[in-house]
N, C-alpha and C positions, 0 to 999 in steps of 0.2 A: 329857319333855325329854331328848332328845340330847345328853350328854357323854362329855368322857376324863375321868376323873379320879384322877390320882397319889397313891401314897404310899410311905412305905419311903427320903426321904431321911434325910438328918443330917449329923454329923460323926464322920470317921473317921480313925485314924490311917493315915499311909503303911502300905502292905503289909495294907492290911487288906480287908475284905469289906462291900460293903451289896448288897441288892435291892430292885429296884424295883419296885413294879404299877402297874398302870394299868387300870382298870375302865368297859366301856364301857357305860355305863349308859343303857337306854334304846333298844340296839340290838336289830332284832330280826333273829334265827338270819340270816336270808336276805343281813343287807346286815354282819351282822360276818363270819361263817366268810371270805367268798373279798375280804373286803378287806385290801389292805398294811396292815399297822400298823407305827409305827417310835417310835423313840428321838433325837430331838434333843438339843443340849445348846447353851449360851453360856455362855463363859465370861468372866469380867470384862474389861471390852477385846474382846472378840472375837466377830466371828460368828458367826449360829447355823452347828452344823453335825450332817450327820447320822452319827449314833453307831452303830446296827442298825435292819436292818427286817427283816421275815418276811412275806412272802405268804400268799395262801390255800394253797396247795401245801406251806406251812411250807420256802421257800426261805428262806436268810437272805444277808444280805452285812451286812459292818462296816467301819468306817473302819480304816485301815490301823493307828490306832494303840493301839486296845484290839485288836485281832485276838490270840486265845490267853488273851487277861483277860476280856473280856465274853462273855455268853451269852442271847441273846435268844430265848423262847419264846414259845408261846401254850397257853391253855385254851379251847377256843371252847366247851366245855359252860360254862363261866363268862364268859363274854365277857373274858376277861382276858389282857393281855402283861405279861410279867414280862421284868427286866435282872439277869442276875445278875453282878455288876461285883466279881471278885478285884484284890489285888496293886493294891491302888487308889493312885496317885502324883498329886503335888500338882496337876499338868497336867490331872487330871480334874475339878477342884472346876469345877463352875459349876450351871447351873440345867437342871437334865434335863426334858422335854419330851414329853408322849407325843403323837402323830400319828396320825390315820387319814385313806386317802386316802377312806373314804365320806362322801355327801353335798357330792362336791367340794372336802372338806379338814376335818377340824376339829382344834382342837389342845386339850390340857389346858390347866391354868393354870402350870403346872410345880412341878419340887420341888427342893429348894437339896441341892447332895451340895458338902461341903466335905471336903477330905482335909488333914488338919494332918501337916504335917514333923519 
């Protein structure tokens, strides 16, 4: 069976640190290494939007407003993308999302990152 699956949210204080993984289980070598994987998030009220993504090239882009706080990688010997999210503010709590564009899209179930003030 084909999935993303998340873990590494919780609750954290302002100015603080989580990481996230996301393990794509079930991929084989050929159809994880050269596909995008990315980072979603929705926040309460708000649209999904995307957070980071990485290429097979290990290109990355981010949304303008973790740029310098987030850092998104991969392991492709583990099939796994990792967020590593500093300096966390209240404006990031929502539900994070892992993404890969193989097999035409599939998404995790997501994982709750709440940052308390």
């Amino acid at each position: 069976q084909v999935q993303l699956v998340e873990s590494g949210g919780g609750l954290v204080q302002a100015e603080g640190s989580l990481r996230l993984s996301c393990k794509a289980s079930g991929f084989i070598t050929s159809v994880f290494n050269p596909a995008t994987m990315a980072w979603y998030r929705q926040g309460p009220g708000k649209q999904r939007e995307l957070v980071a993504s990485i290429d097979g090239s290990r290109r990355t882009n981010y949304v303008d407003s973790v740029k310098g706080r987030f850092t998104i990688s991969r392991d492709n010997a583990r099939k796994t993308i990792s967020l590593q999210m500093n300096n966390l503010q209240s404006d990031d709590t929502a539900v994070y999302y892992c993404y890969s564009d193989a097999r035409n899209g599939l998404w995790g179930q997501g994982t709750q990152v709440t940052v308390s003030s």
